[in-house]
PDB file of N, CA, C and O in Angstrom:
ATOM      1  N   UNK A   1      67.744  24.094  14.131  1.00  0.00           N
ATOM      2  CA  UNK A   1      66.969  23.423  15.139  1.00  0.00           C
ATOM      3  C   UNK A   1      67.832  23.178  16.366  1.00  0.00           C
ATOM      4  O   UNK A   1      69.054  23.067  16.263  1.00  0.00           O
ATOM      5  N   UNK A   2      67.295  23.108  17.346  1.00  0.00           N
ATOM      6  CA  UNK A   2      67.807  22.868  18.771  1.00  0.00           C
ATOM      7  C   UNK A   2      66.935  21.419  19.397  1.00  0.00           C
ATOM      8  O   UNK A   2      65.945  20.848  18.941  1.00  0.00           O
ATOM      9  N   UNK A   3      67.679  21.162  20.489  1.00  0.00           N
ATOM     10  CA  UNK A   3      67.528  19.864  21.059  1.00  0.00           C
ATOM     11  C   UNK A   3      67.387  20.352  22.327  1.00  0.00           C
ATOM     12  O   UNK A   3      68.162  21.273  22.584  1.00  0.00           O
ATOM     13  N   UNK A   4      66.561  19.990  23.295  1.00  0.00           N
ATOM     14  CA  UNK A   4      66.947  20.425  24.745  1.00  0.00           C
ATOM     15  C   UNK A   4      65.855  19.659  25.547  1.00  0.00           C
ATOM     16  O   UNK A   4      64.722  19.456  25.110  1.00  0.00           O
ATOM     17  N   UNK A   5      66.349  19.216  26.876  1.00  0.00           N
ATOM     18  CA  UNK A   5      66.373  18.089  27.751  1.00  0.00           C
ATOM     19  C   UNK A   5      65.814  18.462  29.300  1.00  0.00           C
ATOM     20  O   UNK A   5      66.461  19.312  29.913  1.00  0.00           O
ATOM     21  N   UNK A   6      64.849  17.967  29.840  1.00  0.00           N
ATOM     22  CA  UNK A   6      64.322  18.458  30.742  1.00  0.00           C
ATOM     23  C   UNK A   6      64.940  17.084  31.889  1.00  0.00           C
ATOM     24  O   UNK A   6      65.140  15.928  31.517  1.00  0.00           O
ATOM     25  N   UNK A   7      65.037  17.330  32.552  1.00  0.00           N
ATOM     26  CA  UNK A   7      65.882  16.163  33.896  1.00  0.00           C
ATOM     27  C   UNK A   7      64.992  16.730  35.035  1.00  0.00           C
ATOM     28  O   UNK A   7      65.230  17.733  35.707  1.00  0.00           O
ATOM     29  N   UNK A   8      63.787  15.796  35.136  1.00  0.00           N
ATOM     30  CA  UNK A   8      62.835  15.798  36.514  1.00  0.00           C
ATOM     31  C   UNK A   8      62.943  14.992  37.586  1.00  0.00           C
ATOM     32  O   UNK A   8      62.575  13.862  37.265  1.00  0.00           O
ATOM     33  N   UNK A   9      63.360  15.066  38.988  1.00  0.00           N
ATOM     34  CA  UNK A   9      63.796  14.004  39.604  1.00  0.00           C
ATOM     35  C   UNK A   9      61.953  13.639  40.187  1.00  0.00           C
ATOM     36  O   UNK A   9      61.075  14.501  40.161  1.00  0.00           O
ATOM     37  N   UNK A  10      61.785  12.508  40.562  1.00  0.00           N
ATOM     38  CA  UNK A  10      60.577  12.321  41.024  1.00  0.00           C
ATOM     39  C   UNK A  10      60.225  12.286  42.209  1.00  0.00           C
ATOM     40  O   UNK A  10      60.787  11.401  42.855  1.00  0.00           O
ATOM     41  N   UNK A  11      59.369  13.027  42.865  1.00  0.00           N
ATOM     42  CA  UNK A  11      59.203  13.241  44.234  1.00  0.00           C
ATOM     43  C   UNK A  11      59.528  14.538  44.883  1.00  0.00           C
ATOM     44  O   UNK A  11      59.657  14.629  46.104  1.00  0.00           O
ATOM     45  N   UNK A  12      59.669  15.604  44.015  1.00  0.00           N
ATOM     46  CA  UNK A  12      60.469  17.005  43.809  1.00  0.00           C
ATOM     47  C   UNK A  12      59.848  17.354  42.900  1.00  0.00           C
ATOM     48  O   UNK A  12      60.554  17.178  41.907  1.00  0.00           O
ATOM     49  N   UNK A  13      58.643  17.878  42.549  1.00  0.00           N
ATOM     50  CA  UNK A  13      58.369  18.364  41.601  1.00  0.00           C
ATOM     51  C   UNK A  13      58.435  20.002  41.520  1.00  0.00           C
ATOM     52  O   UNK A  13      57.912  20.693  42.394  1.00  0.00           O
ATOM     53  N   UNK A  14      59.113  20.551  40.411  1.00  0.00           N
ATOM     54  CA  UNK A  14      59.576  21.549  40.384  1.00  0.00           C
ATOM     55  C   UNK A  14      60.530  22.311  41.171  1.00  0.00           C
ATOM     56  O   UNK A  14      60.592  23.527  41.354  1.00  0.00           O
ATOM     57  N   UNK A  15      61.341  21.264  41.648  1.00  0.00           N
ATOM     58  CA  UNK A  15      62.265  21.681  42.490  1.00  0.00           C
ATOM     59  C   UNK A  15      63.993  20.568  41.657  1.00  0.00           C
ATOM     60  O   UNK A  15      63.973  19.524  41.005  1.00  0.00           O
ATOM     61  N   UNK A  16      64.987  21.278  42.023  1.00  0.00           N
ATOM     62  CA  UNK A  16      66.399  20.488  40.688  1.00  0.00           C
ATOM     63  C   UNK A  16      65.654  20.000  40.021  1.00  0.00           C
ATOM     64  O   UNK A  16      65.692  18.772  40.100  1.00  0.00           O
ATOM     65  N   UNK A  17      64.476  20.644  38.916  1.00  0.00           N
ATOM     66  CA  UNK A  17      64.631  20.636  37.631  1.00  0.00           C
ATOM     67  C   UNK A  17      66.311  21.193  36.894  1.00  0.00           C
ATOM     68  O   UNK A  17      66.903  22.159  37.374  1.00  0.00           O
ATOM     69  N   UNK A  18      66.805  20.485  35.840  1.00  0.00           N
ATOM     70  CA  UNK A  18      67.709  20.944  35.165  1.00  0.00           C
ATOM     71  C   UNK A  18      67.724  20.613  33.201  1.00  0.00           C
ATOM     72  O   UNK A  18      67.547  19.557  32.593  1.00  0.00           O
ATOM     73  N   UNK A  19      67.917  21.557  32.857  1.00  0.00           N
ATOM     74  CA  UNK A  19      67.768  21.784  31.660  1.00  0.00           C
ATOM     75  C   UNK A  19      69.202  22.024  30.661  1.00  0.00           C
ATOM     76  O   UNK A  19      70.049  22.916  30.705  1.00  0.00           O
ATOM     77  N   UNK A  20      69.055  20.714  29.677  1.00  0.00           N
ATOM     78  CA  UNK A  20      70.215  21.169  28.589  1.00  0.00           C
ATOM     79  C   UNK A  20      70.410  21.516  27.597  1.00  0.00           C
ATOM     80  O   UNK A  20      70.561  20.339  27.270  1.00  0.00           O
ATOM     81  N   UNK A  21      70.546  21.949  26.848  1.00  0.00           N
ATOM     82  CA  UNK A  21      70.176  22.543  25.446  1.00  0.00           C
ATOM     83  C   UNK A  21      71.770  22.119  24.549  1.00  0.00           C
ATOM     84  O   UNK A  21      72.930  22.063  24.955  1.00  0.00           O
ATOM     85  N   UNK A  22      71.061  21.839  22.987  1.00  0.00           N
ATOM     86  CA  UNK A  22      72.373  20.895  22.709  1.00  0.00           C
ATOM     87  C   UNK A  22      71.655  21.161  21.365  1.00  0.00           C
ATOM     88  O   UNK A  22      70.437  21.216  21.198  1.00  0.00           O
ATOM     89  N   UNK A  23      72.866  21.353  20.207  1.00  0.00           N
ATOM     90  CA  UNK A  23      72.508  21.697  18.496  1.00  0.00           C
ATOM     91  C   UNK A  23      71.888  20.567  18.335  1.00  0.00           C
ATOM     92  O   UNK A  23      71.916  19.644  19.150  1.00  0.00           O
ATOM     93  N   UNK A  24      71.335  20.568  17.352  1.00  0.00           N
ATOM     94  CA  UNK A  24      70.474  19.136  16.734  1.00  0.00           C
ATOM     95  C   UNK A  24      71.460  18.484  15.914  1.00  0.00           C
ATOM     96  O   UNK A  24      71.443  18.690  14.701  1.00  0.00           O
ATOM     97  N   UNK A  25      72.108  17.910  16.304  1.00  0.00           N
ATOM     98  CA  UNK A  25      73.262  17.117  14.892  1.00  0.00           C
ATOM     99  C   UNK A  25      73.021  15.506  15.315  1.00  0.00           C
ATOM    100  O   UNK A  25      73.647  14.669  14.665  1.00  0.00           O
ATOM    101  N   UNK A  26      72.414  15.200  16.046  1.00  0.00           N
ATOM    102  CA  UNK A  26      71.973  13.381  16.280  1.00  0.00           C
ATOM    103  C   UNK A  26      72.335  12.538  17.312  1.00  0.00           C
ATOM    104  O   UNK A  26      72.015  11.379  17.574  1.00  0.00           O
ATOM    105  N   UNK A  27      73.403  13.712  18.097  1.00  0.00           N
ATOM    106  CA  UNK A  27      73.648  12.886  19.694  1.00  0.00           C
ATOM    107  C   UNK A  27      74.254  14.148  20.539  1.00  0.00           C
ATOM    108  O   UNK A  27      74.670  15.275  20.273  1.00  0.00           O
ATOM    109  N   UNK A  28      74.040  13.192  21.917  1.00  0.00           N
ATOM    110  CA  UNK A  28      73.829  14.628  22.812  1.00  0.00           C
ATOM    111  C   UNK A  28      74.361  13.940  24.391  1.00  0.00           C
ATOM    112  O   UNK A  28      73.509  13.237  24.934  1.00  0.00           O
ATOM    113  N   UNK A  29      75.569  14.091  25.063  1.00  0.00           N
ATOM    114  CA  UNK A  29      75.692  13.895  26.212  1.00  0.00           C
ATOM    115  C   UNK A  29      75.152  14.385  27.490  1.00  0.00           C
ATOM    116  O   UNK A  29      75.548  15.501  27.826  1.00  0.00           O
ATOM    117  N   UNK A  30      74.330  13.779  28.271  1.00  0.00           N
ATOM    118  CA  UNK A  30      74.000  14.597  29.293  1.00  0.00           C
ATOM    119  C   UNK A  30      75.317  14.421  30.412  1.00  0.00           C
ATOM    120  O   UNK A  30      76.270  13.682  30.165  1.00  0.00           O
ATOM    121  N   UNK A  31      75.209  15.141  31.542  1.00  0.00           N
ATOM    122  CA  UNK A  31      76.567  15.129  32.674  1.00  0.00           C
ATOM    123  C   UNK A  31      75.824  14.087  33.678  1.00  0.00           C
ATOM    124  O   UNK A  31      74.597  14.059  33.777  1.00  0.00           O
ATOM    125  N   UNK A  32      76.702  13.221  34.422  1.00  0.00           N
ATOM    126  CA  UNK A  32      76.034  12.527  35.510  1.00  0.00           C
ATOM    127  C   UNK A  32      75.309  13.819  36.661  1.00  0.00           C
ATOM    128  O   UNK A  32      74.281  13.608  37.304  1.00  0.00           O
ATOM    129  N   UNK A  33      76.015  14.987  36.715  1.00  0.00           N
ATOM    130  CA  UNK A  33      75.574  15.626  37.718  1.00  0.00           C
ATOM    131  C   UNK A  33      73.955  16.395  37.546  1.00  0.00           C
ATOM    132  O   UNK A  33      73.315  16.941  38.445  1.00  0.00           O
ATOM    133  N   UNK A  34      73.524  16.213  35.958  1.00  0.00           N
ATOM    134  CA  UNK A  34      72.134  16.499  35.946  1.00  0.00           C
ATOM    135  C   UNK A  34      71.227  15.022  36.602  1.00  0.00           C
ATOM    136  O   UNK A  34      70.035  15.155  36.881  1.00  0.00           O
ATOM    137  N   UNK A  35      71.619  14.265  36.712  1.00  0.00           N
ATOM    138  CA  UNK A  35      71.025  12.847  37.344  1.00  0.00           C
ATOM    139  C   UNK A  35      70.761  13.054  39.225  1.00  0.00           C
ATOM    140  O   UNK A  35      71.107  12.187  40.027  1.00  0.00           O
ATOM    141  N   UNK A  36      70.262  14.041  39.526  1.00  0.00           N
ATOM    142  CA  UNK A  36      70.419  14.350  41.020  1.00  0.00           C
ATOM    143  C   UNK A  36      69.626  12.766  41.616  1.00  0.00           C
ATOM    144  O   UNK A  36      70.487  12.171  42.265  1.00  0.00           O
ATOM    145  N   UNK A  37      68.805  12.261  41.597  1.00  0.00           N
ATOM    146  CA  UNK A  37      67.648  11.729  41.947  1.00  0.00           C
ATOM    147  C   UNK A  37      68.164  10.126  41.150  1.00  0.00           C
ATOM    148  O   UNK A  37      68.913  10.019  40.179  1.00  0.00           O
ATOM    149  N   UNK A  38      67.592   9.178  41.804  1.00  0.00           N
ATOM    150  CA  UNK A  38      67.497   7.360  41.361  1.00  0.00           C
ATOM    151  C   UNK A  38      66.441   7.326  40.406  1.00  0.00           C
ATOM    152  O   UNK A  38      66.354   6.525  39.475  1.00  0.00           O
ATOM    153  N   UNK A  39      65.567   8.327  40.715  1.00  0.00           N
ATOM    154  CA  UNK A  39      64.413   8.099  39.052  1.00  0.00           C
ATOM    155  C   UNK A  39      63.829   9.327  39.059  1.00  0.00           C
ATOM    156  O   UNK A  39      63.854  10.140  39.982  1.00  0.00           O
ATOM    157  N   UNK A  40      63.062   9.486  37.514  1.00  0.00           N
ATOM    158  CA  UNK A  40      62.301  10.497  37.027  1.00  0.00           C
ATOM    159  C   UNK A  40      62.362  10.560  35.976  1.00  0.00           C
ATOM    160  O   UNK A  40      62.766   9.593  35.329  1.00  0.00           O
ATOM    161  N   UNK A  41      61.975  11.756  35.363  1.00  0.00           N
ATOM    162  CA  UNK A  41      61.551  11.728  33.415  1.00  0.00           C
ATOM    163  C   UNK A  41      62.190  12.562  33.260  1.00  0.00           C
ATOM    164  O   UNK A  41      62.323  13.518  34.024  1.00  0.00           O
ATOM    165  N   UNK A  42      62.969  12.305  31.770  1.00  0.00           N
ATOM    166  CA  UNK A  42      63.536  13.254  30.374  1.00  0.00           C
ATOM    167  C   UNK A  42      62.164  12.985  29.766  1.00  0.00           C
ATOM    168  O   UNK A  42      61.396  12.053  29.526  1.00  0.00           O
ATOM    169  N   UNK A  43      62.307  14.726  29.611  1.00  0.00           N
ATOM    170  CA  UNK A  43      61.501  15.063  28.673  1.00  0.00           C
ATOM    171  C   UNK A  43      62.685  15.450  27.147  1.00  0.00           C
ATOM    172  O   UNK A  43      63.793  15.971  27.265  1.00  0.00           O
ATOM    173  N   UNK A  44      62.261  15.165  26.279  1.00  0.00           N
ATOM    174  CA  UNK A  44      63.484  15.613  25.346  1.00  0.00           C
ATOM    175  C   UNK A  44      62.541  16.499  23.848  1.00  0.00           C
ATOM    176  O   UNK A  44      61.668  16.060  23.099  1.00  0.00           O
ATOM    177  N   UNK A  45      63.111  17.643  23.903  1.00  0.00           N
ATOM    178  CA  UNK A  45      62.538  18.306  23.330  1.00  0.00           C
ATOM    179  C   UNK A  45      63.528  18.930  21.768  1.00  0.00           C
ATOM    180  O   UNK A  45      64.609  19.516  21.827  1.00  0.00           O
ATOM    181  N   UNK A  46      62.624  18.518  20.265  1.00  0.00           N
ATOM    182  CA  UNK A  46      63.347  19.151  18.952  1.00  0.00           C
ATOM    183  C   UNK A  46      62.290  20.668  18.763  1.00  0.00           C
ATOM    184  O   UNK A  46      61.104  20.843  18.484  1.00  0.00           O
ATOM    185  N   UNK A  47      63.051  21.260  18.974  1.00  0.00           N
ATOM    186  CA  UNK A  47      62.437  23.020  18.706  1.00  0.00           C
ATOM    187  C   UNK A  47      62.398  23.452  17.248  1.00  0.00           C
ATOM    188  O   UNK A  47      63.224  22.723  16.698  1.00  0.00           O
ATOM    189  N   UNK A  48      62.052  23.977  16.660  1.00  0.00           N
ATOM    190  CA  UNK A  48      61.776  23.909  15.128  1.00  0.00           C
ATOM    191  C   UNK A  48      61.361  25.517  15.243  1.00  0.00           C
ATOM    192  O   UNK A  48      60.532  26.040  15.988  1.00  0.00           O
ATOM    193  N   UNK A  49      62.250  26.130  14.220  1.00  0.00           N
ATOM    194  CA  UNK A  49      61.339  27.661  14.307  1.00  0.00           C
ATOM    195  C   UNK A  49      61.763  28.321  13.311  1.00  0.00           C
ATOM    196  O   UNK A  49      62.974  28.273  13.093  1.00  0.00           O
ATOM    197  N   UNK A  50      60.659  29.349  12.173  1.00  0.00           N
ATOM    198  CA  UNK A  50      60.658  29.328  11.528  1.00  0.00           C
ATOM    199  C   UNK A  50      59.986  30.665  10.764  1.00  0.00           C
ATOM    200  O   UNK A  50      59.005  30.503  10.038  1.00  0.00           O
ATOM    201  N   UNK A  51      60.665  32.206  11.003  1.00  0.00           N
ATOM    202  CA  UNK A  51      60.280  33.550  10.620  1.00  0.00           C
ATOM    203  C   UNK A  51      59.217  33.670   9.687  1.00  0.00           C
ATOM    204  O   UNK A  51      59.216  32.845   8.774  1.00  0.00           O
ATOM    205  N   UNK A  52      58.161  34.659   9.721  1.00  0.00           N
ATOM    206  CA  UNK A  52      57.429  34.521   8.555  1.00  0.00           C
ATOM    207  C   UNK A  52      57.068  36.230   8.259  1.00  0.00           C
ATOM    208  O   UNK A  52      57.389  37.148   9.014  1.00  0.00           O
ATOM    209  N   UNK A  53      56.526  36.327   7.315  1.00  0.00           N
ATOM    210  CA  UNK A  53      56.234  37.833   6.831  1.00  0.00           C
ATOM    211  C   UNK A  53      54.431  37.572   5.846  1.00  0.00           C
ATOM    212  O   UNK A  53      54.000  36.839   4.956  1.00  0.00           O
ATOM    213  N   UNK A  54      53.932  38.647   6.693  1.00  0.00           N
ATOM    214  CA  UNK A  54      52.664  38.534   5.689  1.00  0.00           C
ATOM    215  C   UNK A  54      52.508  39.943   5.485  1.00  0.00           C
ATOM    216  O   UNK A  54      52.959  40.596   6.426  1.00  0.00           O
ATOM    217  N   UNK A  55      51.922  40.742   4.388  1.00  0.00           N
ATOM    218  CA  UNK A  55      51.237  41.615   3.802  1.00  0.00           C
ATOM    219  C   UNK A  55      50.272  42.396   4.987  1.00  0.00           C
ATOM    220  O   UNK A  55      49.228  41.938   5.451  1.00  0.00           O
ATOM    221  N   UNK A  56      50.886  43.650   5.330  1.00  0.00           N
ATOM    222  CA  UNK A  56      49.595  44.319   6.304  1.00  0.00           C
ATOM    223  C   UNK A  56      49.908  43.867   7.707  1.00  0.00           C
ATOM    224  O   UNK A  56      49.320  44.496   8.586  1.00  0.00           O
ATOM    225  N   UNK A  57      50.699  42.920   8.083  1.00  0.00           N
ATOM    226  CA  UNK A  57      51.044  43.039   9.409  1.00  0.00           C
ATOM    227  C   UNK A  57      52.510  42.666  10.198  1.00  0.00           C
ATOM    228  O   UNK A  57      53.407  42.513   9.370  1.00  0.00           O
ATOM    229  N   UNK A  58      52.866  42.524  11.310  1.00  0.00           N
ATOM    230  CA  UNK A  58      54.133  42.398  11.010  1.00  0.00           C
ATOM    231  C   UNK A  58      54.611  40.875  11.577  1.00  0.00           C
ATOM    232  O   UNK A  58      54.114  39.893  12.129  1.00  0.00           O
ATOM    233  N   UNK A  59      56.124  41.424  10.985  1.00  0.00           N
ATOM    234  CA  UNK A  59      57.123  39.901  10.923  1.00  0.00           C
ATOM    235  C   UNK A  59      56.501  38.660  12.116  1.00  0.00           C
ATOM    236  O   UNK A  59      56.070  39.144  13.163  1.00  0.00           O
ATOM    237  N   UNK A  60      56.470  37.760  12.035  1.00  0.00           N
ATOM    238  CA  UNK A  60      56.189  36.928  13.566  1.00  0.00           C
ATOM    239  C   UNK A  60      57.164  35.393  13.051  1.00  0.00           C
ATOM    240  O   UNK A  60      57.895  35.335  12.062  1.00  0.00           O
ATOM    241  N   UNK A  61      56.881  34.206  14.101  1.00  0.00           N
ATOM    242  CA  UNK A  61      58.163  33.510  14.306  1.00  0.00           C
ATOM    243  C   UNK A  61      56.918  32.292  14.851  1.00  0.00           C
ATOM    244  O   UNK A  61      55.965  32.300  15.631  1.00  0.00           O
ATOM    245  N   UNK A  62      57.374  31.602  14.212  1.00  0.00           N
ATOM    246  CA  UNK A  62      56.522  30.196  14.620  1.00  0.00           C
ATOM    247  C   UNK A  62      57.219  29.197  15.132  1.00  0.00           C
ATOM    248  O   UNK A  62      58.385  29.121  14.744  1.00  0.00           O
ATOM    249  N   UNK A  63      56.821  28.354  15.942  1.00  0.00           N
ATOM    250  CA  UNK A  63      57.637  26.944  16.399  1.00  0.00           C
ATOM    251  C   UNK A  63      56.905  26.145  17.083  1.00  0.00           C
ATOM    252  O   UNK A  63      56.005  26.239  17.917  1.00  0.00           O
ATOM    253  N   UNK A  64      57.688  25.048  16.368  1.00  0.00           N
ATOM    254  CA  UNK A  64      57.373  23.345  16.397  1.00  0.00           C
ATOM    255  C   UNK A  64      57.923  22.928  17.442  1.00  0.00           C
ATOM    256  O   UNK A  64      59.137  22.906  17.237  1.00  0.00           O
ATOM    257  N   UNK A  65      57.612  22.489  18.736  1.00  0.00           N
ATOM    258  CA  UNK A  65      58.394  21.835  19.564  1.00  0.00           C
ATOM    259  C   UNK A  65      57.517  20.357  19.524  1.00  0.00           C
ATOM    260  O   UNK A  65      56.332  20.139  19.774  1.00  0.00           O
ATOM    261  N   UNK A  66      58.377  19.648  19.193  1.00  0.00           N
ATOM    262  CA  UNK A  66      58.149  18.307  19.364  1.00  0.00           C
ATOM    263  C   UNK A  66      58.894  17.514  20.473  1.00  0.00           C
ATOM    264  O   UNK A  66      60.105  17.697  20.593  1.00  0.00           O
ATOM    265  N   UNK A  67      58.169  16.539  21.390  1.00  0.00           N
ATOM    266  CA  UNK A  67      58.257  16.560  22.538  1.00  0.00           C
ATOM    267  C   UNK A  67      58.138  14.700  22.744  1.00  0.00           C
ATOM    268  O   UNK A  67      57.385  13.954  22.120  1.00  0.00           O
ATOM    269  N   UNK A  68      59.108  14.333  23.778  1.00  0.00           N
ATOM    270  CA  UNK A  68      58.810  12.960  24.058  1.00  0.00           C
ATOM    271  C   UNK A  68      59.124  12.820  25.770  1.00  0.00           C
ATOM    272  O   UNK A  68      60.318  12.909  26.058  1.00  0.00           O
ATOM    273  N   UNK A  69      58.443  12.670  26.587  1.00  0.00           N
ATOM    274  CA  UNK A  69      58.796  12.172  27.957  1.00  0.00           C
ATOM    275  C   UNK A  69      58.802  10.520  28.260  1.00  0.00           C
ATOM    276  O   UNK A  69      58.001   9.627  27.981  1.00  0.00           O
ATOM    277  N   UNK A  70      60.251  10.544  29.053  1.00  0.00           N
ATOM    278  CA  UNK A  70      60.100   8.957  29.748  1.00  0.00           C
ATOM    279  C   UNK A  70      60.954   8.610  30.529  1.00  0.00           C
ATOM    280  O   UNK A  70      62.100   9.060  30.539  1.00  0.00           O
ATOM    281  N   UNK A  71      60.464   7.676  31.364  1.00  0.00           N
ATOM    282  CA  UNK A  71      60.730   7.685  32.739  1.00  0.00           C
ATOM    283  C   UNK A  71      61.818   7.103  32.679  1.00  0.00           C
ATOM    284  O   UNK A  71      62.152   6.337  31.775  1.00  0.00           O
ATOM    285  N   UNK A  72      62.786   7.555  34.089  1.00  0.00           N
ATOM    286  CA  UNK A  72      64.010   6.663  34.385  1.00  0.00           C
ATOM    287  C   UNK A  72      64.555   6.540  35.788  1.00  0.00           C
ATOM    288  O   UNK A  72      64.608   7.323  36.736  1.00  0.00           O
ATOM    289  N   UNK A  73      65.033   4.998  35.555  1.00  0.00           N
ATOM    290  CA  UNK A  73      65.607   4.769  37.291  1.00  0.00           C
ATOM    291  C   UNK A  73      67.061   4.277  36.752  1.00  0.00           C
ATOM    292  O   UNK A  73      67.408   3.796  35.674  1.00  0.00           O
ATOM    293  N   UNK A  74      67.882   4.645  38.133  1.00  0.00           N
ATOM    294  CA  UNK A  74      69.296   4.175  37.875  1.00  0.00           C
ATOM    295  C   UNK A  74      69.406   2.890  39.196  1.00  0.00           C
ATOM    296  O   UNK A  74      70.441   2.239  39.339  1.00  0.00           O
TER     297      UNK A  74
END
């Protein structure tokens, strides 16, 4: 599983978005320099994925992203 971090500044939308991606082991540093902006939302995302095989068609790959957004000011 993977961990990965969406850093939205507010008032910029879709613009220094920055994204971190980090193993799933239970903690995760972000850098001050993804903090461009005084507020906006982490989105923080656990990715879950998981190969499968059925009879008659082929291999495919499923995933769980489980997802939490919330807001922040410094």
């Amino acid at each position: 599983m993977v961990v990965y971090v969406d850093v939205s500044p507010s008032g910029q939308p879709g613009t220094n978005n920055v994204r971190c991606l980090f193993e799933d082991i239970g903690h995760a540093v972000i850098g001050a320099t993804a903090l461009t902006s005084d507020d906006g939302t982490l989105t923080v995302h656990r990715l879950h994925r998981e190969t499968f095989q059925a009879a008659g068609i082929d291999a495919g790959e499923i995933r769980f992203d489980f997802a939490r957004t919330v807001s922040f000011r410094r």
